[in-house]
SERO-4910 file (N, C-alpha, C, O; in steps of 0.05 Angstrom, whole numbers):
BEGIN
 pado doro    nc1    nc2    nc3   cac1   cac2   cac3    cc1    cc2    cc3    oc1    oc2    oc3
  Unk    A   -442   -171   -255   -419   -177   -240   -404   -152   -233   -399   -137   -253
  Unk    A   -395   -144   -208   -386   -127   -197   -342   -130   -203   -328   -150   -197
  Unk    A   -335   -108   -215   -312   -104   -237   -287   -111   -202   -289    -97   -181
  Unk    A   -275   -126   -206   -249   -135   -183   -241   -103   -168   -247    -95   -146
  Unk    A   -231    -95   -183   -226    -56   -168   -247    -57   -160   -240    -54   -137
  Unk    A   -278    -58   -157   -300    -44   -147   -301    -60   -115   -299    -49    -93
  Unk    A   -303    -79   -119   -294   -111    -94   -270    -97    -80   -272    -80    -63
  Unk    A   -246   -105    -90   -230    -83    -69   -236    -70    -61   -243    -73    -38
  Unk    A   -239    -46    -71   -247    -14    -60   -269    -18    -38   -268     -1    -20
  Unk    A   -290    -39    -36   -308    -46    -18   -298    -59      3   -311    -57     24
  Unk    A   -275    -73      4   -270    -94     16   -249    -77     40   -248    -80     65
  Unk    A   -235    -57     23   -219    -49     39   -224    -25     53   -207    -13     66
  Unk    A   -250    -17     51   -263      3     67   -286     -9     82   -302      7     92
  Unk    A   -288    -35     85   -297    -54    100   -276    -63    124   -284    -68    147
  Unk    A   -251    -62    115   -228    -79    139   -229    -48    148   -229    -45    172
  Unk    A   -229    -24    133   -212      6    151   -234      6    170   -227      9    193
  Unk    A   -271      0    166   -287     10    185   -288     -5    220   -297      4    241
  Unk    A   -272    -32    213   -271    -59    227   -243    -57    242   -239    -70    262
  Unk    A   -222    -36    227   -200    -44    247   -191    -12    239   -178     -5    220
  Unk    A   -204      4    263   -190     36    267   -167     42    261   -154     21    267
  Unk    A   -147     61    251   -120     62    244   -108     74    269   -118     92    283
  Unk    A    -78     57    275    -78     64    303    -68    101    297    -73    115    277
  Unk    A    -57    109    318    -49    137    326    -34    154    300    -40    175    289
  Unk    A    -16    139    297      4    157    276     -5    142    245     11    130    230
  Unk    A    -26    144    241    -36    145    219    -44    168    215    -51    180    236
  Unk    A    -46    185    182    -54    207    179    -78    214    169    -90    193    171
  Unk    A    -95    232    159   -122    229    153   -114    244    134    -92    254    139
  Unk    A   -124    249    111   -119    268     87   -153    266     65   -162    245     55
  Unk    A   -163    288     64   -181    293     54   -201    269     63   -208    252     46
  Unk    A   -210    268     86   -225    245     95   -219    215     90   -230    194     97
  Unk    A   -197    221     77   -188    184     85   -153    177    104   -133    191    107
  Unk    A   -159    154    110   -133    151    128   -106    143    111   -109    127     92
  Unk    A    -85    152    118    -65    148    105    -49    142    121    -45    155    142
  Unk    A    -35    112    111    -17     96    121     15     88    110     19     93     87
  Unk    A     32     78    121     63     72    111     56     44     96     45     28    110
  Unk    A     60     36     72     61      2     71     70     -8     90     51    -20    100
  Unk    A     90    -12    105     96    -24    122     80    -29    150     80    -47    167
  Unk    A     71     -9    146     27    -19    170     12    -34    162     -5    -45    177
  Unk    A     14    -41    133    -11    -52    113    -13    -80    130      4    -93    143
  Unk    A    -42    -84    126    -40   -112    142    -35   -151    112    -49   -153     92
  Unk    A    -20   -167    117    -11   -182     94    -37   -189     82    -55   -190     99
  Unk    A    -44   -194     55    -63   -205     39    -84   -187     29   -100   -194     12
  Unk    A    -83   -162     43   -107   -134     38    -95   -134     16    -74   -145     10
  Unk    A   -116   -118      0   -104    -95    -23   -107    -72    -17   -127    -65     -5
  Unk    A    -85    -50    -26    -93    -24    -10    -79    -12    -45    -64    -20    -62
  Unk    A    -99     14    -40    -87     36    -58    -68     50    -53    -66     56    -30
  Unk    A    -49     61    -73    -20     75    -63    -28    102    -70    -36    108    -93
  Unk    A    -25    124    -46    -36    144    -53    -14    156    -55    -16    176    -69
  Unk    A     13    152    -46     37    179    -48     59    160    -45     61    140    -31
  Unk    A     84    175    -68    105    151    -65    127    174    -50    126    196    -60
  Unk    A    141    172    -33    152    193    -15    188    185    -23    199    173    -42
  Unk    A    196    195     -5    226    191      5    251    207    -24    244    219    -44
  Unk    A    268    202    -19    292    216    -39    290    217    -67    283    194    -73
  Unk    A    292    231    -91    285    224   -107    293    212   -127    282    213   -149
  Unk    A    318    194   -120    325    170   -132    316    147   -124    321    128   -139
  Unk    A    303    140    -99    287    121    -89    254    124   -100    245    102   -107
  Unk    A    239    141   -102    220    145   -115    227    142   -141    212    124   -148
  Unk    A    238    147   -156    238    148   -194    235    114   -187    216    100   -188
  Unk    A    256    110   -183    258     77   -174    236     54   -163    237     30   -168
  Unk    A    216     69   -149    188     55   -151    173     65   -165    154     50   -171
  Unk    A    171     87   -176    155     77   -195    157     76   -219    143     86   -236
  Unk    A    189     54   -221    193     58   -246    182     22   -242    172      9   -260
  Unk    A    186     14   -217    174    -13   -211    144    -19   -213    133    -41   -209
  Unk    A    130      6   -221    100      7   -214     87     24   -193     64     33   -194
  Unk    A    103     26   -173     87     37   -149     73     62   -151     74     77   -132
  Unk    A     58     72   -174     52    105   -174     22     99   -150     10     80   -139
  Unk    A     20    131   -152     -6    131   -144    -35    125   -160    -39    133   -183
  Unk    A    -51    114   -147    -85     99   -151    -69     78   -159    -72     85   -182
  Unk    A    -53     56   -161    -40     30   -167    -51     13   -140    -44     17   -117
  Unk    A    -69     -9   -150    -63    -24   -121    -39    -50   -120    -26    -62   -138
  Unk    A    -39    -53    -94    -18    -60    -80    -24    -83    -67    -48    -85    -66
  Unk    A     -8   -108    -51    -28   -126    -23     11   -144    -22     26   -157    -36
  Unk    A     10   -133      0     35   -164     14     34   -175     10     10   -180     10
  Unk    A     47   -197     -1     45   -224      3     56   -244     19     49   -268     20
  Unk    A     81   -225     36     88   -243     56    108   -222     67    120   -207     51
  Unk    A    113   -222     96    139   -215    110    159   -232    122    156   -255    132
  Unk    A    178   -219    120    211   -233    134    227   -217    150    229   -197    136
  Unk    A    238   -213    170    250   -201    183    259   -168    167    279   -156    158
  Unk    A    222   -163    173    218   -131    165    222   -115    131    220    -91    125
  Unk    A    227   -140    115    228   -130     85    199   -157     82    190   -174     98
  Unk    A    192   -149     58    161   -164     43    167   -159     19    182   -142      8
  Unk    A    151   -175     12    142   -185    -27    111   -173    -27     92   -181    -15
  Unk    A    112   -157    -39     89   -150    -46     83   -153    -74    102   -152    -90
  Unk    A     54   -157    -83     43   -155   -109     31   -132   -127      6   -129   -128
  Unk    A     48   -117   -140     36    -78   -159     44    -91   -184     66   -100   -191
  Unk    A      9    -88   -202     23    -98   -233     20   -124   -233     34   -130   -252
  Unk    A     10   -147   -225     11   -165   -228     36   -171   -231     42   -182   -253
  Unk    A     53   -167   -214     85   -175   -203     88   -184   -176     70   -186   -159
  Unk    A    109   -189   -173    109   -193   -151    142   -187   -140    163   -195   -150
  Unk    A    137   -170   -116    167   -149   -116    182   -151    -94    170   -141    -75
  Unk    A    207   -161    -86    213   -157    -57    224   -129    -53    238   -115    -68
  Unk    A    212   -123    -24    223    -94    -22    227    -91     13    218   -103     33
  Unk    A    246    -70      9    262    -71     42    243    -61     57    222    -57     45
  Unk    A    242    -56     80    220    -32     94    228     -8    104    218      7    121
  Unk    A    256     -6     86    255     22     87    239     39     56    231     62     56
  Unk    A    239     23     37    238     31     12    209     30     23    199     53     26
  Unk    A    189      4     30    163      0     29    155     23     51    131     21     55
  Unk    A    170     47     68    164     57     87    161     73     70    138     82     72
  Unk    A    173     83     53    160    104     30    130    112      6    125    128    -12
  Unk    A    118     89     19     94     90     -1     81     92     27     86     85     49
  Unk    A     59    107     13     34    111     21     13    103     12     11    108    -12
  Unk    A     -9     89     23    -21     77     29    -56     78     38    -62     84     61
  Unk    A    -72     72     22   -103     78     36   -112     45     34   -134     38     42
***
């Protein structure tokens, strides 16, 4: 039986080959890097960089959000989402979720 992280990691370099990242996505050491707030709802994606001020960063990842942590929406509302890091489940604004990065 193939380990749940290994299934993700397949799954979601299955949806990147199937749906190109549009323009202002970044590429970094051969992979694409994205804002959570691009993530498409129900993926799981890996968090590669937690960005922004550094009282808003201590702050995620004091919630979990570090980097190699996966991540997946669970739902949007007028531009803030619940997402699931940790087997939690977190609401977060999209300015805060515009701070993680994303593969």
């Amino acid at each position: 039986m193939v380990p749940r992280y290994v299934r993700v990691a397949l799954e979601v370099s299955v949806v990147r080959a199937e749906n190109p990242a549009p323009e202002n996505h970044e590429e970094r050491d051969g992979m694409m890097s994205m804002a959570l707030t691009d993530a498409q709802t129900g993926r799981f994606c890996r968090i590669r960089t937690v960005g922004g001020q550094e009282r808003s960063r201590l702050y995620l990842e004091r919630l979990g959000f570090v980097p190699g942590e996966y991540v997946s929406i669970v739902s949007r509302l007028n531009g803030n989402m619940i997402v699931t890091v940790k087997d939690s489940r977190i609401a977060l604004s999209s300015e805060l979720a515009s701070n993680i990065g994303v593969i």
